[in-house]
N, C-alpha and C positions, 0 to 999 in steps of 0.2 A: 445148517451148522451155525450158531452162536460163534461171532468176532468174538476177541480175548477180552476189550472192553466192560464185555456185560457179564463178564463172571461177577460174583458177589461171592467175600469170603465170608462169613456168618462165627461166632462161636460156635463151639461143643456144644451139644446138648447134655450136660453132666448134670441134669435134677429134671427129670419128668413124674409126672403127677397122674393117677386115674383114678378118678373119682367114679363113683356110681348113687342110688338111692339119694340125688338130690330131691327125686321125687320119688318118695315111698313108693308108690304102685308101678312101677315102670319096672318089670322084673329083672328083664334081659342086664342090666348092669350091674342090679342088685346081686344075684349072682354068680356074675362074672365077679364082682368084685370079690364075693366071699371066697370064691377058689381061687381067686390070687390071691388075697391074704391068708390060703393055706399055707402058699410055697414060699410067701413072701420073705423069708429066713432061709432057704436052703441056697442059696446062692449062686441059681442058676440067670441073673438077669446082669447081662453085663453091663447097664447100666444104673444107677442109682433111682430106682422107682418109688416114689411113694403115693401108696394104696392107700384109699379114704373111703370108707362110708360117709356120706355127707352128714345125711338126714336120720342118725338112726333112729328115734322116735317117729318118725315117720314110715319110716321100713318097720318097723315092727307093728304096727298098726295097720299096714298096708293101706296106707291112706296117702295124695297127693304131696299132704303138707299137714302141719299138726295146728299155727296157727297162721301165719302168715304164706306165702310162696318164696319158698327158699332161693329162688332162682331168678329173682325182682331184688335182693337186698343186698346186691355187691355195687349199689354205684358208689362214689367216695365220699356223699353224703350220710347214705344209713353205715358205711363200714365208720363214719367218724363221728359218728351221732352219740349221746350217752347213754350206757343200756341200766339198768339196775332189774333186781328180781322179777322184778312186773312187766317187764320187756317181752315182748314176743319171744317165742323159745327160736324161732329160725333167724332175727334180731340177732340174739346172742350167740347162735350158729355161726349165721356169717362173720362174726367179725372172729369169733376162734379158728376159723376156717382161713382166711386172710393172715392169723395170725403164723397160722400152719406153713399154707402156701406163698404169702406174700413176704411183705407188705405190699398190693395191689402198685404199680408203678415205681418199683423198687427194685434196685440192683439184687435186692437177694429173694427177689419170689423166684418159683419155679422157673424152669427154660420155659418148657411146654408142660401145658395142662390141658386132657385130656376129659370132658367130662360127658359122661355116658346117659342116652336119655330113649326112652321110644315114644312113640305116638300112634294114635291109632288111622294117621291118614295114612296113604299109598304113595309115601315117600320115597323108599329104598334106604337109600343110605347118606344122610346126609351130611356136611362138614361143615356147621353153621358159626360162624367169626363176623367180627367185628372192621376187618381189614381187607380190602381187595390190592392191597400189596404187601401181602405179610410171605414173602417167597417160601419160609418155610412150611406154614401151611398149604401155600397150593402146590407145594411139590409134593408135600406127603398127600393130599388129593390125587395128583396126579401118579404117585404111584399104586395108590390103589383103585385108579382106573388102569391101570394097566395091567393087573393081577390077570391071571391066564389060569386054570384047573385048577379054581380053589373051590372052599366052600361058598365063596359068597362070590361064585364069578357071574350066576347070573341076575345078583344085583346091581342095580346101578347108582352109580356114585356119584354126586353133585355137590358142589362148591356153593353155599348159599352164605351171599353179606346181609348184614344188618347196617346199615352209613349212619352207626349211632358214633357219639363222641366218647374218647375213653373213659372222663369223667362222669357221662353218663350211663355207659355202660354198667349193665345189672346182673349179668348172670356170673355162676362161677366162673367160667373158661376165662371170664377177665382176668383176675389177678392174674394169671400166667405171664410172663414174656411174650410168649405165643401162647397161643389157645385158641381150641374150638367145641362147641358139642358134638358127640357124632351121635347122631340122630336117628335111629333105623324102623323101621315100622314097613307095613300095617300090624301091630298090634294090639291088643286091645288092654285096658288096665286091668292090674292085679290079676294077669296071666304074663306065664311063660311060653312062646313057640320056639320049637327047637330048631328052627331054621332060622332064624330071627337072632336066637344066641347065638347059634353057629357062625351067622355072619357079622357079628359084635365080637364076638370071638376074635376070629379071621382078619376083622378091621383093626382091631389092636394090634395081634403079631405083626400084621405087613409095617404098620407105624413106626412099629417098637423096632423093627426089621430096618429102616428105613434110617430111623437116629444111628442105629450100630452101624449102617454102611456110611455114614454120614461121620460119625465122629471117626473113622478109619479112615476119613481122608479121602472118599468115594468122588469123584466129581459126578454131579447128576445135571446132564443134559438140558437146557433149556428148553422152551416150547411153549403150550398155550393151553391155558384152563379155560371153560366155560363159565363164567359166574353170574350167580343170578341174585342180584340186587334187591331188593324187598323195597315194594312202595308205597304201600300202604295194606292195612286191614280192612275186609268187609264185614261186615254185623248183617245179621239176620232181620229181614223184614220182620217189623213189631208192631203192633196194637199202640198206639199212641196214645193211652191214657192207662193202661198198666202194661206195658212194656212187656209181654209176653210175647214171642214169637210166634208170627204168622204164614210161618213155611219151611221147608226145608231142602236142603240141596238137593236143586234136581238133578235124576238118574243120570243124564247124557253129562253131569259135570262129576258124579260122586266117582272116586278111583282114578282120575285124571288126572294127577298132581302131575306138575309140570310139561302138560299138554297145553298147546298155547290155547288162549280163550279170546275170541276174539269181539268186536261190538255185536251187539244184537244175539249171542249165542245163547241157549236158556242158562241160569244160574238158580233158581230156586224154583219151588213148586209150592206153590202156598197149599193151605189144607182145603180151601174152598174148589183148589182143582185150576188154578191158574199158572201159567209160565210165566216166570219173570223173567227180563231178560238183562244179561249186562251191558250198560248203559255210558260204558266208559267210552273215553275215544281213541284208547289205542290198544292193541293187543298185548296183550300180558299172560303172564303164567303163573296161572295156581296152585300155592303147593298149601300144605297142612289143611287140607282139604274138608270140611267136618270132624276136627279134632276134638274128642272127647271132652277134654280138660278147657277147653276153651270158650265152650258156653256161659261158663261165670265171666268170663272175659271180653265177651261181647265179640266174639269173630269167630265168623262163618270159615272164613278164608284168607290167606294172603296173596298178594299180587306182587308180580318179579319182574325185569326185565333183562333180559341175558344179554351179554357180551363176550366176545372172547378177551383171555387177557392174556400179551406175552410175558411171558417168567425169562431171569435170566438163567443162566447156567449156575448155580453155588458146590463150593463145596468147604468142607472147614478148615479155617483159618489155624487149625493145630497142625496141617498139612506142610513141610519146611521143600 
């Protein structure tokens, strides 16, 4: 039991934001998001929601991105940069998007932003931010690690930071007050799996569950998140003089996201038939594990290292 001390009283969350199709081919959000903006006027959300297709040129093409990566161009440099017709079109996205939800570091962006994403590694369900003491984000983590007979009970649910600076921060979920992507995967682009939505699905209600018992003045118990810090990318061994890849994730690491990897374990298999082995010196954990969309990006892999974090107790500050 939390001393009275470390309660934290937080505002309302009176403006939350879900985004989806920041990335055309990542289905699962795309339409989720369209089935909420069916209902989005019937006035069953007792909160103030707003629903966003990020990318729709890109959703409609079911393609990643149309010219840029939409989800690199929210740091406060491209949102402040000047665009004109000849601009990249996700350029000019982001800053109507900002426009939408922000201004990015401003008293009137969104509470929470919400943005929806899949991957085709063997992540489960991820809550990826910018902040390892953002309380309300690890407590809506942690209540959906605690979901009990749902649809997505037997995914698992992880808290992943990024220790980038807010100024440098680049994807949507920044402009938020708070924000995260929830990240669910394995799978694969420009499909749908229906367990996959179900529990994107699932991961919104419990959220969206979570703000309602929150702005009612709910006090939600303190405790401990797991979070797993991101320390750097690996690139695939390559051909040093045209930079083509010379291996690929080996089997005993492919589907192991956030199975620790320790020195000397295999990490690739070149095509000549050799093990490579990781060469770090300390153990880490892999997640986003041969992510599709990340080959243009030069990474294999990322590497994490987990801590637990105490949360205080919150609950809101409209409570007398």
């Amino acid at each position: 039991m939390f001393v009275e001390k470390k309660r934290q009283k937080k505002k309302e969350m009176s403006r939350v934001a879900v985004c989806g199709g920041t990335h055309g081919n990542e289905l699962a959000g795309v339409y989720l998001v369209r089935e909420r903006l069916k209902r989005r006027a019937d006035g069953t959300e007792p909160v103030s929601v707003v629903t966003v297709m990020s990318n729709p040129r890109a959703v409609q093409l079911c393609v990643r991105y149309v010219e840029t990566d939409l989800n690199r161009c929210f740091t406060r440099a491209t949102l402040s940069a000047p665009v004109s017709e000849t601009s990249p079109y996700e350029m000019i996205r982001s800053q109507e998007l900002n426009a939408l939800l922000g201004p990015k570091g401003s008293a009137q962006a969104v509470d929470l932003l919400c943005d929806l994403h899949n991957t085709t590694a063997n992540t489960g369900l991820c809550l990826i931010t910018y902040s390892d003491c953002d309380w309300i984000c690890l407590h809506i983590c942690k209540h959906l690690q605690a979901r009990t007979n749902t649809k997505m009970a037997s995914t698992p649910v992880r808290y992943v930071h990024f220790d980038i600076p807010l100024n440098e921060a680049y994807s949507l979920d920044s402009v938020g007050k708070h924000g995260f992507a929830m990240e669910i995967g394995p799978q694969p682009h420009s499909v749908v799996r229906s367990v996959i939505f179900s529990a994107m699905q699932e991961g919104v209600q419990l959220m969206m569950d979570w703000i309602c018992q929150f702005n009612s003045g709910t006090l939600f118990e303190g405790g401990w998140v797991d979070v797993y810090t991101m320390v750097k990318n690996i690139d695939y061994p390559r051909d040093s003089e045209t930079h083509v890849i010379t291996a690929a994730v080996h089997p005993n690491l492919q589907d192991r996201d956030f199975c620790l990897l320790h020195p000397g374990d295999p990490m690739f298999l070149s095509f000549s038939g050799e093990t490579l082995r990781y060469k770090g010196k300390e153990a880490l954990y892999p997640f986003f594990i041969n992510e599709g969309a990340y080959y243009e990006k030069g990474i294999a892999l990322s590497l994490a290292r987990k801590r637990r974090v105490e949360i205080p107790s919150v609950r809101s500050e409209t409570l007398r």
